[in-house]
C-alpha positions in Angstrom: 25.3 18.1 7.3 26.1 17.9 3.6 24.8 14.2 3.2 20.8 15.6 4.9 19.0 17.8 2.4 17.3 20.9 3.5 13.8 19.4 4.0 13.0 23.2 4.2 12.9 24.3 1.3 11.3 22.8 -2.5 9.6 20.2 -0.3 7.3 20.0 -3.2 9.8 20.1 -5.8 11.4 16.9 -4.7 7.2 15.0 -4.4 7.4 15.6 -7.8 10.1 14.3 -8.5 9.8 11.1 -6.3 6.4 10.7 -8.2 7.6 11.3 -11.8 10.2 8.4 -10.7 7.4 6.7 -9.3 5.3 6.6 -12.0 8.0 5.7 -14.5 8.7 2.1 -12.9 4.6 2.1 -11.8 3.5 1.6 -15.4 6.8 -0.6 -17.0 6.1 -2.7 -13.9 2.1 -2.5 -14.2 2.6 -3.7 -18.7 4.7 -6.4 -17.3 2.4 -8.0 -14.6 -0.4 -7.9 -16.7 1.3 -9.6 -19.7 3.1 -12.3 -17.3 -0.4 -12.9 -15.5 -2.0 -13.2 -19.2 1.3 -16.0 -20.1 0.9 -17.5 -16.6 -2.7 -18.1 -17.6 -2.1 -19.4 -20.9 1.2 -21.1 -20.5 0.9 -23.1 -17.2 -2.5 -22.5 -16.1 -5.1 -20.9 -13.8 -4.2 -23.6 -10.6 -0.6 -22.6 -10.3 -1.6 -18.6 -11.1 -4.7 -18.9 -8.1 -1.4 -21.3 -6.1 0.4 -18.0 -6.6 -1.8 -15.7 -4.9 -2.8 -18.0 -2.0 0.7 -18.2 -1.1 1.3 -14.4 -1.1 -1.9 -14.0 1.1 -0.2 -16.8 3.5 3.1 -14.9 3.1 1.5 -11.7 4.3 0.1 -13.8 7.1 3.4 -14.0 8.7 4.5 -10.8 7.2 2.3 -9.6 10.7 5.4 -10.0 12.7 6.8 -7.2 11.2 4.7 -5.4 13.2 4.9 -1.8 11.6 8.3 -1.4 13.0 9.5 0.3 9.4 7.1 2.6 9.7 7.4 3.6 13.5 11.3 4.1 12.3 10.3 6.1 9.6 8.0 8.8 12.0 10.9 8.4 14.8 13.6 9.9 12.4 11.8 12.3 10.8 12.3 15.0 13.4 16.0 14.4 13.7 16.5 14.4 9.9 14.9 18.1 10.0 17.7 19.2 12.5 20.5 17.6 10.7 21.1 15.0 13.9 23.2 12.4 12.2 24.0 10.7 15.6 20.1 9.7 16.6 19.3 9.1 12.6 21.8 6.0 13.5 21.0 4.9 16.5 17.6 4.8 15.3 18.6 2.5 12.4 20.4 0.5 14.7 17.3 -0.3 16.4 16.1 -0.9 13.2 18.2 -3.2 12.0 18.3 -5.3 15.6 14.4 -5.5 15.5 14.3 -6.7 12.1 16.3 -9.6 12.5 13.9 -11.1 15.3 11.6 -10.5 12.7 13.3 -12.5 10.4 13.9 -15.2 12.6 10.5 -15.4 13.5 9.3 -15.2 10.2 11.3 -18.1 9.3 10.4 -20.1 12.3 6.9 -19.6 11.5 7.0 -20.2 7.8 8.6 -24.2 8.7 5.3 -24.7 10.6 3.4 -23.2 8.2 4.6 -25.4 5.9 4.0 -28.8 7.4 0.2 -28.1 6.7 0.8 -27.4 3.6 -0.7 -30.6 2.3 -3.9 -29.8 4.3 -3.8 -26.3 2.7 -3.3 -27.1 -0.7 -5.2 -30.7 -0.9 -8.1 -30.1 -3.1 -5.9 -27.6 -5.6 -5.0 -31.0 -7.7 -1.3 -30.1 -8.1 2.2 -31.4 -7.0 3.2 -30.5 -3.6 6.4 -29.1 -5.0 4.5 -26.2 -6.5 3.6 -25.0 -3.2 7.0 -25.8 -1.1 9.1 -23.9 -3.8 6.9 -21.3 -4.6 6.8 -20.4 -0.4 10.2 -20.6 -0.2 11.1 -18.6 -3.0 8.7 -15.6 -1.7 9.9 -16.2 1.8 13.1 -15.6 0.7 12.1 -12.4 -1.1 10.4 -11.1 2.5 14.0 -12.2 4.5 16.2 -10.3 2.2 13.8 -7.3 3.2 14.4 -7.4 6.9 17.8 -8.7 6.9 19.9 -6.4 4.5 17.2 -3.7 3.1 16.5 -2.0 5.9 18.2 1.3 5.1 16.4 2.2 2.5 14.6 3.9 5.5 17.0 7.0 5.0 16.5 7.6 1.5 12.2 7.6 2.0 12.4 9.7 4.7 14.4 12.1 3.4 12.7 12.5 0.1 14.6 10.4 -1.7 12.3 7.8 -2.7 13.4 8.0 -6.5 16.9 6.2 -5.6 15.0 3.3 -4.4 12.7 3.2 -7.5 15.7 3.1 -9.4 17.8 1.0 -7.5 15.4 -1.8 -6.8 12.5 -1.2 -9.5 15.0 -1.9 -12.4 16.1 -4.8 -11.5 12.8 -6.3 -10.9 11.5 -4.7 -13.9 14.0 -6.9 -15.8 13.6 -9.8 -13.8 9.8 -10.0 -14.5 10.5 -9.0 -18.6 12.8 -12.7 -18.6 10.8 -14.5 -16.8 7.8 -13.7 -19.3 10.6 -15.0 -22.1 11.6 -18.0 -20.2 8.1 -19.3 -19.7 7.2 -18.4 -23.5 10.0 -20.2 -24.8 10.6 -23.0 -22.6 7.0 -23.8 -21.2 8.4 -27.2 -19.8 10.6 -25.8 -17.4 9.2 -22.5 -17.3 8.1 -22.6 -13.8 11.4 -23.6 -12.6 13.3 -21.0 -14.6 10.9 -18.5 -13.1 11.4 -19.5 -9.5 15.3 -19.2 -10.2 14.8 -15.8 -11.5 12.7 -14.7 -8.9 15.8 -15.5 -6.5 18.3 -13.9 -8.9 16.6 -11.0 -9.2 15.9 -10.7 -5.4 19.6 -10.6 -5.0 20.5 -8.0 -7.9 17.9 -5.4 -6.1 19.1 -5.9 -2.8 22.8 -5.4 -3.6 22.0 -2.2 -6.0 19.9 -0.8 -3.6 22.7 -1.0 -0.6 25.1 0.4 -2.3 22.9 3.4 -3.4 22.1 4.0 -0.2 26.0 3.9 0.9 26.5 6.4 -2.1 24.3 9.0 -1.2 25.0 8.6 2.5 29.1 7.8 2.6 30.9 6.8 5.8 27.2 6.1 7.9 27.6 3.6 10.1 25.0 2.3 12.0 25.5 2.2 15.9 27.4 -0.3 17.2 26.1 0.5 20.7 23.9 -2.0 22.9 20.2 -1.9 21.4 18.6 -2.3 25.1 20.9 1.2 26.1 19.5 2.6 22.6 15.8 1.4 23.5 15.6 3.4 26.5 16.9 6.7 24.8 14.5 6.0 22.2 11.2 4.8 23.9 9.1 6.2 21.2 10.7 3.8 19.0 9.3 0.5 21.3 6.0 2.5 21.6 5.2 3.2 18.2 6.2 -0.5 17.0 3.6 -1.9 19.7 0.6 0.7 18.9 1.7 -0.3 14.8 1.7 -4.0 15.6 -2.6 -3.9 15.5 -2.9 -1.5 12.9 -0.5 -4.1 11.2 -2.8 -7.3 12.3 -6.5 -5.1 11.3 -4.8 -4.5 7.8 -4.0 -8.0 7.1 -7.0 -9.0 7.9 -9.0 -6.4 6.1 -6.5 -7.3 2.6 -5.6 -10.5 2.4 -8.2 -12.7 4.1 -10.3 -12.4 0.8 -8.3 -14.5 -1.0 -8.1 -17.5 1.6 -12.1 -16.9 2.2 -12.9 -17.0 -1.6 -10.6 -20.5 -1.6 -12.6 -21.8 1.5 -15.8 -21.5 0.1 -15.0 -21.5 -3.8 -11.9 -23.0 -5.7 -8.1 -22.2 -6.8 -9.8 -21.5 -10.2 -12.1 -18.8 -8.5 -9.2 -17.3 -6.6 -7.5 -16.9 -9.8 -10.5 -15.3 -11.7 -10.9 -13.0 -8.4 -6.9 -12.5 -8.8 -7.2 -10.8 -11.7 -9.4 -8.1 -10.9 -7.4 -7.5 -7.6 -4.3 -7.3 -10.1 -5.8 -4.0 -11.8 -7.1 -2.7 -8.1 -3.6 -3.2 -6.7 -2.3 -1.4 -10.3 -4.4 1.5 -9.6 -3.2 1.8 -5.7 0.2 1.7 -6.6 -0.4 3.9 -9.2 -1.8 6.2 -6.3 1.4 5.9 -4.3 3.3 6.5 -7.1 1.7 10.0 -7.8 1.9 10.7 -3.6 5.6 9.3 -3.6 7.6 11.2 -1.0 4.4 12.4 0.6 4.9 11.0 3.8 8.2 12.7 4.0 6.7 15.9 3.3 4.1 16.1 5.3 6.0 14.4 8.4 8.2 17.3 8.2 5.5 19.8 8.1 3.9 17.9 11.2 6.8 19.0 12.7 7.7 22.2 11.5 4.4 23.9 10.8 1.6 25.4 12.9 -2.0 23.4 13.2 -3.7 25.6 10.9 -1.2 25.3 8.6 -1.5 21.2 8.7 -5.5 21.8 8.7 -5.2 23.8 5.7 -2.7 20.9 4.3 -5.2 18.0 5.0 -8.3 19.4 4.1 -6.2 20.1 0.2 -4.8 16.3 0.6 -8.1 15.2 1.2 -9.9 16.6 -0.8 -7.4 15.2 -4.4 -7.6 12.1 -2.7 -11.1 11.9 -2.5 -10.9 13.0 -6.3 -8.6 10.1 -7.3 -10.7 7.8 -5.5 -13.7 8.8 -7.2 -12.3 8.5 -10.7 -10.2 5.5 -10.2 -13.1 3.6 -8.7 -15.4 5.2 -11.2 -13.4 4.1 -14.3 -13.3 0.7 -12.7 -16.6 0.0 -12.1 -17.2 0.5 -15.8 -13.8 -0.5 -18.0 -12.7 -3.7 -15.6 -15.3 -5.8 -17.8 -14.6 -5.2 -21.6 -10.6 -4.7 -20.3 -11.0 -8.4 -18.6 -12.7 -9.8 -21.9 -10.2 -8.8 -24.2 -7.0 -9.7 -21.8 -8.2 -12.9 -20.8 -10.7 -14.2 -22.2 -14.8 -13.5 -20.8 -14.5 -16.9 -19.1 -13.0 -14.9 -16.0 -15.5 -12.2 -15.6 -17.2 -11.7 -12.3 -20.7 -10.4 -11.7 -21.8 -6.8 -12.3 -22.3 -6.7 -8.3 -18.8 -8.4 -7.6 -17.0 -5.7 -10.2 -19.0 -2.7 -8.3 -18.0 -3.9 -4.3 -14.0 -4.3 -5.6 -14.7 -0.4 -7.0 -16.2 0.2 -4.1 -12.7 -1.5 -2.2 -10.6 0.4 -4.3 -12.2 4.1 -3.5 -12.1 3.3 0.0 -8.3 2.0 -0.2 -7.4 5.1 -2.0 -9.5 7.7 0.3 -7.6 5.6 3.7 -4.5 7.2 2.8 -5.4 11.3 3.0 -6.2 10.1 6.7 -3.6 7.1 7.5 -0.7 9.6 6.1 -1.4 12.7 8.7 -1.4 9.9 11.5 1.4 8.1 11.0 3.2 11.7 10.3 2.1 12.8 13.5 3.0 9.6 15.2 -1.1 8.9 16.1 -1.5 5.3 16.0 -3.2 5.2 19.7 -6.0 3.8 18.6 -4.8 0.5 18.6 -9.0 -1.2 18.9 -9.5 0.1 15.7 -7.5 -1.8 13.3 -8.4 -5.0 15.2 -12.2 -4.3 15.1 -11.9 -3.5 11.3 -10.2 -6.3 11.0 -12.4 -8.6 12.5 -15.6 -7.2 11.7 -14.2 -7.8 8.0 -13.4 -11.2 8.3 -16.6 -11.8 10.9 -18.5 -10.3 8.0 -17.3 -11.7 4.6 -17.3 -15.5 6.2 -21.0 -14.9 7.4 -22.1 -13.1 3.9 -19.3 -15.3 2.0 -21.5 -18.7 3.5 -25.0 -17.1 2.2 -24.0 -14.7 -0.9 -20.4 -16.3 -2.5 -17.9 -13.9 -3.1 -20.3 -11.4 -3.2 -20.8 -11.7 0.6 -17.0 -12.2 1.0 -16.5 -8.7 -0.9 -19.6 -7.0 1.0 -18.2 -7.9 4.3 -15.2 -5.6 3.4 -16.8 -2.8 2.4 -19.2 -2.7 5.4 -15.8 -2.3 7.7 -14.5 0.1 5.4 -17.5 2.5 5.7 -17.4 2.1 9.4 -14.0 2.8 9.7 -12.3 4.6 6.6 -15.6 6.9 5.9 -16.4 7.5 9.9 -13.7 6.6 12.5 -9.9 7.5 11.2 -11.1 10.8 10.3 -12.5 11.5 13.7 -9.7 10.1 15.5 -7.3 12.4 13.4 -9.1 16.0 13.9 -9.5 14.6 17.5 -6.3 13.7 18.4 -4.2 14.8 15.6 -4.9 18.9 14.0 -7.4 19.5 17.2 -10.4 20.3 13.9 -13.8 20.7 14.0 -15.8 17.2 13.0 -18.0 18.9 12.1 -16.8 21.1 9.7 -14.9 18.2 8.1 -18.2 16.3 8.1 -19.9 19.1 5.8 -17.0 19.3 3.9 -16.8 15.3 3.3 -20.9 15.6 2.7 -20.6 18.7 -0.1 -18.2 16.0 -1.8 -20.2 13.4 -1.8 -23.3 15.5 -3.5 -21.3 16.8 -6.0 -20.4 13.0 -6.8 -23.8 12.3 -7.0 -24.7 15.4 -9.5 -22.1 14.3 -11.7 -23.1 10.5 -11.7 -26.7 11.5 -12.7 -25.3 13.9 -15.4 -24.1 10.6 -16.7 -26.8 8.6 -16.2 -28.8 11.7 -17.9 -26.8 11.3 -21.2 -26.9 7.6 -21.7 -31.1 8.1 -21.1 -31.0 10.8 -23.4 -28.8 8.6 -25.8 -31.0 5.8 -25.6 -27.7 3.7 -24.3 -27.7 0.7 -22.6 -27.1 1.2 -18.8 -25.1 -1.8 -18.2 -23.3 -1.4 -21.5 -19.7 -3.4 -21.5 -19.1 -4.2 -25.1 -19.1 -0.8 -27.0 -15.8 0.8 -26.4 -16.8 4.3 -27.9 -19.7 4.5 -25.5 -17.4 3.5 -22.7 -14.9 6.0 -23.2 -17.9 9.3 -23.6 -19.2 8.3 -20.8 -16.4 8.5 -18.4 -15.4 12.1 -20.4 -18.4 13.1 -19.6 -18.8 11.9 -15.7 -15.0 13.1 -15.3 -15.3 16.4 -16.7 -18.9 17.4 -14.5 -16.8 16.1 -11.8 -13.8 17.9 -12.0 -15.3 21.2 -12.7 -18.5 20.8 -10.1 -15.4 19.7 -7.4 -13.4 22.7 -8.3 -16.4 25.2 -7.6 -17.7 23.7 -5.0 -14.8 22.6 -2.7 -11.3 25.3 -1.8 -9.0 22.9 -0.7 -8.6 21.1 -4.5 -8.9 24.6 -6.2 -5.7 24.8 -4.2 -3.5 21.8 -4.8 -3.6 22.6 -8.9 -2.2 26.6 -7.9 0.5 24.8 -5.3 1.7 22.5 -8.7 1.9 25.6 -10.5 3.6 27.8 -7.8 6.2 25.0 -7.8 7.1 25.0 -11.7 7.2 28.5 -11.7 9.8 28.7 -9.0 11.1 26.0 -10.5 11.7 28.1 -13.9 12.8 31.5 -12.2 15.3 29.7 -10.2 17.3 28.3 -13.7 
């Protein structure tokens, strides 16, 4: 059918693509959040910025009901969109679209009994009711508009086409945030208002410009009309994959967005706003990681179903292995620039401790890493290990409050990590060469191990030079001896990584191999 592309052939050609795209909107999106945050700071205050982010963490709390039925969609259809079956692609999305709206209503009947404890909630955060009630509803509104008329932009990720949705829906918000940032600058008294208004407007503007992209590239698809209980039972694995998602969906909530509410519990709004701020520059950094993977999941879904198991081995052990690379650096870079950055964009009343700045690295490399595993599994439609999420989950909560009681945010942050390492480092990696690409442990183990020392040759390279340098260890205010010192640690790591490990010696010659096609075929 001329409206599916070949997923055959210059699968690699259109990643790049989705992540050029991807990155594009990543960092004009990234500028404006940070400059909005630093005017939301200045202009109106830390309470209503730390209001903010507890009522997206209480957003995402019902967000649960959405169960991970987008992505069980998104692994039912990829099989039929590599055989060109228009009729199940639509029938699928009819299931979609049926599910969603329970979801919505749910979400909305939850979010008005939310809402009466609202004064309980928000009672020692000093601020107008108001604040809280308008701000809820104008994010809940944001979710709805989601699940009720976004749904299709199901067919344009699945089919590589992420880049449409960047552009379709990324713009607009990308404007939306830029006059907000004026309306609050130049009219601070009614700057919260006008922001709330904008954040509706430019709700709406995405949703209808990413609808009718979506009609544009696929003209004349009309979802099924046909009874979703018949379309249920044809499609089972649709029902089954929503219901295995729907703890992965609960175990990542908790594991993300509990922080937040714990810090608040235990601390203040004021604290959740300081500890906001470093999250903003984690969450930068992942998105800036899904950016660079965008249309990955595509890609290797259609492999999962096209290619042989050595093949896929071969696949994961390259995907890995760059992730694990990312990870490194990102986390890396963190540790040591989130300081001096926060000083100078803030102001150093909002810096954490040197312990607190190393545990949200420590988040960030694990959140990075989860994604070379969690992207084979959901690919492969592997999500039967429905204990695990729930355990993470609530060994993470279990964890932070008990740590959180005795060590502040510290212990909030530690509990975290200790459920990452049990189950990011250890278990999803098992579970995947178990279940999954039927691969040695073992071998993956050794692999993962190898990594790991070649992290820790470069980090004492590092440490080596600042010794011989007569540098501070704990430097954070000289900018120069920053900026050598990551140079140095990224350059021992690259090159020690690239002797020492095949599968990311192999992901720069696939990048080339793809250019050079690229250029012979013009």
């Amino acid at each position: 059918m001329s409206n599916i592309p070949e997923l055959g052939a210059g699968k690699t050609r259109r990643s790049l693509r989705n992540a050029i795209v991807g990155l594009i909107f990543f960092f004009a999106m990234m500028a404006l959040q940070f400059v909005s945050r630093k005017v939301f700071i200045d202009y109106l205050g830390a309470d209503i910025l730390g209001m903010n982010s507890m009522t997206v963490s209480l957003l995402e709390f019902l967000n649960i009901a959405e169960l991970g039925i987008g992505a069980a969609v998104g692994i039912s259809i990829y099989r039929p969109l590599a055989v060109g079956n228009q009729t199940a692609i639509l029938e699928i999305l009819a299931i979609h679209r049926n599910l969603y709206r329970k979801v919505a209503l749910i979400i909305t009947l939850s979010a008005v009994i939310l809402s009466l404890f609202f004064p309980l909630i928000y009672a020692k955060s000093g601020l107008p009711l108001w604040y809280a009630y308008s701000t809820f509803g104008v994010m809940l509104f944001s979710a709805l508009a989601g699940y009720v008329w976004n749904y299709r932009q199901v067919l344009l990720s699945a089919s590589q086409q992420e880049y449409k949705v960047q552009i379709a829906y990324r713009l607009p918000k990308c404007v939306q945030v830029l006059l907000q940032i004026i309306c609050i600058v130049k009219f601070p008294q009614y700057g919260y208002q006008l922001w709330l208004i904008l954040e509706v407007a430019g709700t709406m503007v995405a949703t209808l410009l990413l609808n009718r992209m979506v009609s544009r590239t696929f003209p004349g698809w009309e979802v099924s009309a046909e009874d979703t209980r018949t379309l249920r039972r044809r499609y089972p694995e649709v029902v089954g994959q929503v219901k295995r998602l729907m703890f992965h969906k609960i175990g990542g909530f908790l594991v993300r967005q509990m922080s937040p509410l714990v810090v608040y519990a235990y601390l203040s709004l004021e604290v959740v706003a300081v500890y906001g701020n470093y999250i903003l520059i984690v969450t930068g950094v992942n998105r800036l990681i899904e950016a660079l993977f965008r249309g990955q999941e595509a890609f290797i879904g259609h492999i999962s179903h096209t290619a042989d198991l050595s093949s896929q081995r071969g696949l994961f052990r390259e995907y890995f292995a760059v992730r694990f690379y990312l990870a490194t650096v990102c986390s890396y870079i963190f540790i040591e620039c989130a300081a001096p950055f926060i000083k100078v964009w803030v102001g150093e009343a909002y810096l954490l401790s040197e312990t607190a700045t190393t545990l949200i690295g420590l988040i960030l490399f694990f959140n990075i890493l989860r994604g070379a595993v969690e992207t084979f599994l959901l690919a492969k439609g592997q999500t039967g290990d429905i204990w695990a999420p729930i355990a993470e989950g609530g060994i993470a909560l279990a964890a932070s409050l008990l740590l959180g009681y005795w060590y502040g945010l510290d212990g909030v942050l530690g509990g975290v990590v200790i459920s990452q390492v049990l189950f990011v480092g250890i278990w999803k990696p098992i579970y995947l060469l178990h279940k999954g690409l039927d691969g040695s442990v073992l071998r993956f183990y050794m692999t993962f191990t190898k990594q790991l020392l070649v992290l820790i040759f470069a980090l004492s390279v590092e440490a080596g030079w600042k010794i011989l340098e007569n540098r501070p260890m704990d430097e954070i205010d000289n900018f120069s001896n920053i900026c050598q010192g990551c140079v140095i640690f990224i350059v021992v790591f690259t090159c020690a990584l690239l002797l020492a490990d095949s599968g990311f010696r192999r992901f720069p010659s696939r990048i080339l191999n793809t250019f050079r096609l690229k250029k012979e075929n013009k």
